[in-house]
C-alpha positions in Angstrom: 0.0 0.0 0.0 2.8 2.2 0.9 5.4 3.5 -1.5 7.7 6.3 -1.3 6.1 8.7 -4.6 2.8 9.0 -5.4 1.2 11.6 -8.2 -1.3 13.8 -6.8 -3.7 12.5 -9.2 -3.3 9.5 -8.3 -3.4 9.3 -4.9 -6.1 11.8 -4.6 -8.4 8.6 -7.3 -6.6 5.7 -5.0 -7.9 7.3 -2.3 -11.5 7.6 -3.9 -11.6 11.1 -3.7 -12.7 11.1 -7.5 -14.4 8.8 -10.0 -11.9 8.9 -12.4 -7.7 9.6 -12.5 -8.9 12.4 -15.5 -11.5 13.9 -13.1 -8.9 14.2 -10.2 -6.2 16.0 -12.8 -9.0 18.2 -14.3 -9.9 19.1 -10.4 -6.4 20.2 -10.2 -6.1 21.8 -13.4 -8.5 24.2 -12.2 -7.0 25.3 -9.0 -9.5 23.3 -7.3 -7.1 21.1 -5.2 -4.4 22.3 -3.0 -1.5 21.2 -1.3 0.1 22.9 1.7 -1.7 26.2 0.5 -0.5 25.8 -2.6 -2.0 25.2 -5.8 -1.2 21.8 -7.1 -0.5 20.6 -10.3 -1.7 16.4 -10.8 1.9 15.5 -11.2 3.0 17.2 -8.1 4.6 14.5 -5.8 2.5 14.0 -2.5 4.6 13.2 0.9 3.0 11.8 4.5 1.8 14.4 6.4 1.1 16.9 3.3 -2.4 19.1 3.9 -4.5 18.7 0.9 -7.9 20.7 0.3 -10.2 19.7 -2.2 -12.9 21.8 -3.0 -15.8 20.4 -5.0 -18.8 21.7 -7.1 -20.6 22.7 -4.5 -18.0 24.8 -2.9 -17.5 22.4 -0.2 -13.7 22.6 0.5 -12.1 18.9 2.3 -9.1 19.6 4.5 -7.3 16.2 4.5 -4.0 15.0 5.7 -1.9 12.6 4.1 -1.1 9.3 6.1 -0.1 7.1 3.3 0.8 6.8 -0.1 -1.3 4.7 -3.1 -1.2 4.8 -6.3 -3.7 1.8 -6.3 -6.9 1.8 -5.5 -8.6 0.0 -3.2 -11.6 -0.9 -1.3 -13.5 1.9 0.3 -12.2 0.9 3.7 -8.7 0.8 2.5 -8.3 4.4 0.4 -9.9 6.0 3.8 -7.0 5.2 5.6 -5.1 7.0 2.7 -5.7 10.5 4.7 -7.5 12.2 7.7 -9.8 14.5 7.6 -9.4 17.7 10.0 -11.8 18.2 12.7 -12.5 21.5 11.1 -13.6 20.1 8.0 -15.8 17.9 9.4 -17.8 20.2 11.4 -18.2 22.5 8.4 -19.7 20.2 6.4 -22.0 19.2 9.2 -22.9 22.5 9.3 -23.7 22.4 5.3 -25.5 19.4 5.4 -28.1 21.2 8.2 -28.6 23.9 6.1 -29.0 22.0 3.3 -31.4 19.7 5.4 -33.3 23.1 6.5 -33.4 24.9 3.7 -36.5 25.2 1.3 -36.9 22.1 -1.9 -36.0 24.2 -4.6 -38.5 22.9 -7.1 -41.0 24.7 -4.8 -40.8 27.9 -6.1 -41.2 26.6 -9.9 -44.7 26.8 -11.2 -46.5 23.7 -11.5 -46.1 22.4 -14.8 -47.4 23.7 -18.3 -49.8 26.5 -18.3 -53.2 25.6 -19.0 -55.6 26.7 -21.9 -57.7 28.8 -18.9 -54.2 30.1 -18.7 -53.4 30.9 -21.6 -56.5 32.9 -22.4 -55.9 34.8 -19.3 -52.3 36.1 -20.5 -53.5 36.9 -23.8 -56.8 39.2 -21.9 -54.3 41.1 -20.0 -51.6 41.4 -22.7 -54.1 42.3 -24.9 -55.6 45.1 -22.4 -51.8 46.4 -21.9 -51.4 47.1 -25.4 -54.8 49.4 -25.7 -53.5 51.4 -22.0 
């Protein structure tokens, strides 16, 4: 499991961070992964005890710290003993997940489905009315 190099991109798909080694290198293609505060390129070489943050579509951001190096990947159980996540990290996205859990469904706010004839007729009354003010 351990070896002495591994690629960011690499590590951060070994350790099932992403789908896919292309998703992982396009993550840090677009400054959305960092290393030590410092943006990362994929073939930048990860050491134990490195801080990685990953931010992800959302915004979330993941502070992890290394604890080993793979460049294979593994079962789930396996790749989460690849880092450790700070207590900091968790608690913020504890606190995301509540607000998410709180907050209004989004689809409420749409209208319910296609307008109706009734409806229709009603939109072309009043556009009709604007057009003789």
């Amino acid at each position: 499991m351990s070896n002495e190099r591994a690629r960011l991109d690499r590590w951060l798909w070994a350790a099932r961070l992403f789908k896919t080694r292309t998703a992982a290198a396009q993550a840090c293609d677009r400054q959305r992964v960092r290393v030590n505060d410092l943006a990362a390129k994929p073939a930048r070489e990860l050491h134990i005890g490195d801080r990685v943050a990953v931010r992800d579509d959302g915004g979330a951001v993941r502070l992890l710290v290394v604890r080993a190096l793979s460049v294979v990947r593994g079962p789930a159980a396996v790749a989460q003993g690849l880092y450790e996540e700070t207590p900091e990290s968790v608690a913020a996205r504890e606190r995301a997940r509540q607000a998410r859990r709180l907050a209004p469904e989004p689809a409420a706010a749409l209208a319910q489905g296609r307008p109706t004839k009734s409806d229709r007729r009603a939109w072309q009354r009043w556009s009709a009315s604007v057009d003789d003010s």
